[in-house]
N, C-alpha and C positions, 0 to 999 in steps of 0.2 A: 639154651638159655643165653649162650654165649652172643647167637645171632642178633638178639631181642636188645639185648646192654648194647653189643655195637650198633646196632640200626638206633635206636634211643640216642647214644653220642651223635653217630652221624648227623639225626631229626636235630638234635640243639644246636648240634655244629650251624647247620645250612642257617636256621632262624635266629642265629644271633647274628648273622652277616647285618655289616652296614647299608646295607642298600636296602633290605628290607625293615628298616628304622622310620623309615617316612613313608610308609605303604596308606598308614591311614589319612595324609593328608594327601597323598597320588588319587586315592578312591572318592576324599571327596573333590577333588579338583574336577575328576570323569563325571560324579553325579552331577556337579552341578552343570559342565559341560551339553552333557546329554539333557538336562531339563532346559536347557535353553535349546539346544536344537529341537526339542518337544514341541516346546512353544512357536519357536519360527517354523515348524512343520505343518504346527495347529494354524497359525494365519495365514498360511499360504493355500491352505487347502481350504479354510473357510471363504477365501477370497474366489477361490476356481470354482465352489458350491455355490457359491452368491452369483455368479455368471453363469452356471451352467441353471439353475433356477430362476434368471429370467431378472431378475433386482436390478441388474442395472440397465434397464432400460435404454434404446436408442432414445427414445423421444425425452427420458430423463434428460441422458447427456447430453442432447441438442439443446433443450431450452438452458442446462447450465450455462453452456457455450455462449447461447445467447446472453445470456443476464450478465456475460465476465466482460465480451464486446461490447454492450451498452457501458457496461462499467467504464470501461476505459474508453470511450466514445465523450465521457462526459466529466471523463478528470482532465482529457485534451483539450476538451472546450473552455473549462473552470479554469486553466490554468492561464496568465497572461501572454498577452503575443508581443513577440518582440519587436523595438520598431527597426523600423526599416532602415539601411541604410545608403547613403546616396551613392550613386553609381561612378564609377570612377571613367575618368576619360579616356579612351580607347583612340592609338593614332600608333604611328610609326614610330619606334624605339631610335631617339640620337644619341650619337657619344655629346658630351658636355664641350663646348668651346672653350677654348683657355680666357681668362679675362686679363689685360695688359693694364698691369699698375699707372695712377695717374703719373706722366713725368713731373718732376720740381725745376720751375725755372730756376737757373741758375746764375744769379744776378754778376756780373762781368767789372770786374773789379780794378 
């Protein structure tokens, strides 16, 4: 009987420890964890089903391709052009000459 009363202490002992005080909000942190890896497990495999049954078509994809080049084919065109601007004169690079101040006569007194 002796064994039963101390293993009974011991069992309360261990489950009153603080670290098992927030077990129920650790389990649900994991559930919801794992329900989102569920779901990004679930899309990733429906994604490789849908390829490997054939849905995404090459010829789909090509004529997307096509329709998104026409698209921007014709917002480049829509959009205005800019104008032009004039060309600048192309010659040999000079250093600048000094210019010499006009003299002031100096009227002689």
């Amino acid at each position: 009987m002796q064994a039963y009363e101390s293993a009974t202490t011991t069992l309360k002992g261990l489950l009153a420890h603080p670290s098992l005080k927030n077990t129920d909000e650790t389990l649900d942190a994991l559930a919801d964890a794992l329900a989102d890896q569920r779901e990004v497990e679930d899309v990733i495999s429906s994604g490789t089903a849908a390829a490997r049954e054939g849905e995404a078509d090459e010829s789909d994809l090509a004529a997307e391709l096509a329709a998104l080049e026409a698209d921007v084919k014709a917002k480049e065109a829509a959009a205005p052009s800019l104008p032009s601007l004039p060309s600048a004169e192309t010659g040999p690079i000079t250093s600048p000459q000094p210019v010499e101040a006009p003299r002031e006569s100096v009227a002689a007194s």
